[in-house]
PyMOL CGO cylinders between C-alpha atoms (Angstrom):
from pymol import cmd
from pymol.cgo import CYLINDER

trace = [
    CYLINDER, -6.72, 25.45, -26.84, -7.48, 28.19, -24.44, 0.3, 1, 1, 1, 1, 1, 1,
    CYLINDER, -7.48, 28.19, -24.44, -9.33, 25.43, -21.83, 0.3, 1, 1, 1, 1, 1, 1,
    CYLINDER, -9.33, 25.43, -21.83, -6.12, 23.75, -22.01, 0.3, 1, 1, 1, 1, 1, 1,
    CYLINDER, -6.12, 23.75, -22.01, -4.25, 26.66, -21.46, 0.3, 1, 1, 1, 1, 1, 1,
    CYLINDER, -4.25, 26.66, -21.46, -5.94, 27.21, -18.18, 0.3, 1, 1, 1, 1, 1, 1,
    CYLINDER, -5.94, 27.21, -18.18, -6.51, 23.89, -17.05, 0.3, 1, 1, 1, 1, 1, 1,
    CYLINDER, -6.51, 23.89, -17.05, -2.43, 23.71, -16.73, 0.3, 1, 1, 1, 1, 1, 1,
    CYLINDER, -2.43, 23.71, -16.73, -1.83, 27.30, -15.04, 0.3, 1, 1, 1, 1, 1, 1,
    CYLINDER, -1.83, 27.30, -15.04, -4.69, 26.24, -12.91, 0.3, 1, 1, 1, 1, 1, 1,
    CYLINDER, -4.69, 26.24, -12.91, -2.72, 22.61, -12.18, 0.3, 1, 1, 1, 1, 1, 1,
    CYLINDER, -2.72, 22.61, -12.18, 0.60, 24.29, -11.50, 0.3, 1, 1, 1, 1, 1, 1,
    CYLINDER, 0.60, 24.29, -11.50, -1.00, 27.11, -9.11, 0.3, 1, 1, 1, 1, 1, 1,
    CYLINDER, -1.00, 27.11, -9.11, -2.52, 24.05, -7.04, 0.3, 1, 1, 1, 1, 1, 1,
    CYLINDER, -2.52, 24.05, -7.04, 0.97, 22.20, -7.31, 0.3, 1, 1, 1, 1, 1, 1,
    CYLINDER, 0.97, 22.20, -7.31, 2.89, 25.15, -6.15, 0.3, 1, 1, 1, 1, 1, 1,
    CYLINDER, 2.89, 25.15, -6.15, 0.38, 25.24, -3.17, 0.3, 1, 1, 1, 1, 1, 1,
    CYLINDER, 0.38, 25.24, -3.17, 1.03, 21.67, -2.02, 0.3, 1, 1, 1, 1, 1, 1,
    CYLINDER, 1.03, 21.67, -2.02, 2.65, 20.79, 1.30, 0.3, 1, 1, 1, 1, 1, 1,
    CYLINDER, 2.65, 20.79, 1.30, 5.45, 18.47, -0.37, 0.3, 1, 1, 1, 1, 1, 1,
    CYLINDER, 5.45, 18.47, -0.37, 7.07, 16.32, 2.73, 0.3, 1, 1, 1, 1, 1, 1,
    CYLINDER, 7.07, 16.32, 2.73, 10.42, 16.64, 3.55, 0.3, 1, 1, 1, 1, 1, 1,
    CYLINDER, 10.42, 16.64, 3.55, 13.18, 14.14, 2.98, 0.3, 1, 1, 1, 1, 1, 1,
    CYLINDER, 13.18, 14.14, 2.98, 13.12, 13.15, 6.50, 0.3, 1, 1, 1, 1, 1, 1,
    CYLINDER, 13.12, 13.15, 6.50, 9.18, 12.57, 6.38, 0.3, 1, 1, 1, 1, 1, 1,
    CYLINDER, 9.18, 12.57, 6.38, 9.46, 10.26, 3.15, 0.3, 1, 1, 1, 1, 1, 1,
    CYLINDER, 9.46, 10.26, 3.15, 11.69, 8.13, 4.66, 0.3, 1, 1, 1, 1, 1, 1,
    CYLINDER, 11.69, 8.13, 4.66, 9.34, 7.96, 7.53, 0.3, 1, 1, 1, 1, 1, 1,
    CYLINDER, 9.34, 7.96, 7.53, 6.81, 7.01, 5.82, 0.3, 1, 1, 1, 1, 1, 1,
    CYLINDER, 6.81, 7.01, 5.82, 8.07, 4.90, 3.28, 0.3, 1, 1, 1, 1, 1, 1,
    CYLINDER, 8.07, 4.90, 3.28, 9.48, 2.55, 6.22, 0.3, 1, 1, 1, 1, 1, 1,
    CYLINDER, 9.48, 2.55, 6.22, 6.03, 2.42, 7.61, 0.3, 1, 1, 1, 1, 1, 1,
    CYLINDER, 6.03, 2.42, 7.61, 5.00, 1.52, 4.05, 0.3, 1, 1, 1, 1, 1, 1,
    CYLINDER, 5.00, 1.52, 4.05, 7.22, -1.31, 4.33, 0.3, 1, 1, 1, 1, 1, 1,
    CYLINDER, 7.22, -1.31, 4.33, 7.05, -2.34, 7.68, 0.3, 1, 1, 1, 1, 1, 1,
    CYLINDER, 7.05, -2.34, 7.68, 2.88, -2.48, 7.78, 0.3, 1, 1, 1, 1, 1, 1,
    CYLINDER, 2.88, -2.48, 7.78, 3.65, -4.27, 4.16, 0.3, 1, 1, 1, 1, 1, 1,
    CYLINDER, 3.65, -4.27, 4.16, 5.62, -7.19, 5.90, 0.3, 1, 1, 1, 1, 1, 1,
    CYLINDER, 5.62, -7.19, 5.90, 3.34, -7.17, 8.83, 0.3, 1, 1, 1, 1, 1, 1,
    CYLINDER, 3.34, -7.17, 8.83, 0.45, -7.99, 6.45, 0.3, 1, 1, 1, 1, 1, 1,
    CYLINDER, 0.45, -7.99, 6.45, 2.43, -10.30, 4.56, 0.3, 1, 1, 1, 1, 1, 1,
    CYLINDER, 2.43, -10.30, 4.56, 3.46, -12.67, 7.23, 0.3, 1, 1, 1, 1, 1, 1,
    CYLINDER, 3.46, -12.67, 7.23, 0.08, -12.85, 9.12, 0.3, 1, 1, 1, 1, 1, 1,
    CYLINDER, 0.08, -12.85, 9.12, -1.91, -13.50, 5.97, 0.3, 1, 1, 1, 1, 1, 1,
    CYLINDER, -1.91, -13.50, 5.97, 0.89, -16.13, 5.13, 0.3, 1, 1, 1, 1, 1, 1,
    CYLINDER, 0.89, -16.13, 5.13, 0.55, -17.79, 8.74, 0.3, 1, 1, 1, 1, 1, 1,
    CYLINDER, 0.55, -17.79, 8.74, -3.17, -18.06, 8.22, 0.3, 1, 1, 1, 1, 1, 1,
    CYLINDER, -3.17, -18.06, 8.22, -2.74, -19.19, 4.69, 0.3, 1, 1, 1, 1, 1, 1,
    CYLINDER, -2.74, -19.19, 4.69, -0.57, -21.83, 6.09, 0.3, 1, 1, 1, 1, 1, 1,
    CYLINDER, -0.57, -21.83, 6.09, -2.73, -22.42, 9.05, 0.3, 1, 1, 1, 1, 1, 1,
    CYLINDER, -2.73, -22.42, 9.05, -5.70, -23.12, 7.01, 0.3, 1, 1, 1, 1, 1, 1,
    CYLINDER, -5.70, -23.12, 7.01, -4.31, -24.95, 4.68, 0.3, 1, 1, 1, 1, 1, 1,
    CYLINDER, -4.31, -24.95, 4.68, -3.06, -27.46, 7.18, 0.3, 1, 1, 1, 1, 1, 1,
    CYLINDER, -3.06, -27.46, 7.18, -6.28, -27.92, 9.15, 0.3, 1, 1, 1, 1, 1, 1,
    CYLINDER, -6.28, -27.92, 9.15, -7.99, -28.61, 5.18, 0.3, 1, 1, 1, 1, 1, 1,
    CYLINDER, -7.99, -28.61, 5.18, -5.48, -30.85, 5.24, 0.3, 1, 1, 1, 1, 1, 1,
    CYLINDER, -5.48, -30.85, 5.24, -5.78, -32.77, 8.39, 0.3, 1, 1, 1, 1, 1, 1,
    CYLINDER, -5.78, -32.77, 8.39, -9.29, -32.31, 8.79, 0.3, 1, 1, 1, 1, 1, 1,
    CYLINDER, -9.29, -32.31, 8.79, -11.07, -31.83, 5.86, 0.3, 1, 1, 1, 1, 1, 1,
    CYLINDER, -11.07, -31.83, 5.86, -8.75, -34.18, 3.25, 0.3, 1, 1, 1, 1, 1, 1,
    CYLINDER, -8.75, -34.18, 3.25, -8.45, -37.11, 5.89, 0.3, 1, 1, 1, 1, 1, 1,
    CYLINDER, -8.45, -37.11, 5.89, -11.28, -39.54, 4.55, 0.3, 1, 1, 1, 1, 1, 1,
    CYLINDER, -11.28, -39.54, 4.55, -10.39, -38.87, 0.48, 0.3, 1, 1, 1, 1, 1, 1,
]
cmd.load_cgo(trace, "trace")
């Protein structure tokens, strides 16, 4: 019980320590978040697209 003990004072000494980010910063970063999110979405859904057309003109054309 004692390990515990000072496993958690230990955890809330390193918490109190932490550089939380301001409101202002969480925004910021959350919009990047969602902005590199989309990005990645719709180029991997253009080449998804992309490819699949060419399998289907190229590859499908004889079957």
């Amino acid at each position: 019980m004692g390990a515990l003990m000072g496993f958690l004072r230990e955890a809330k000494s390193e918490l109190l320590r932490v550089n939380w980010p301001n409101r202002k910063e969480v925004i910021r970063y959350t919009l990047m978040v969602v902005g590199i999110s989309l990005f990645v979405a719709i180029f991997l859904g253009t080449l998804d697209m992309a490819f699949g057309w060419l399998v289907e003109n190229y590859l499908l054309q004889g079957v």
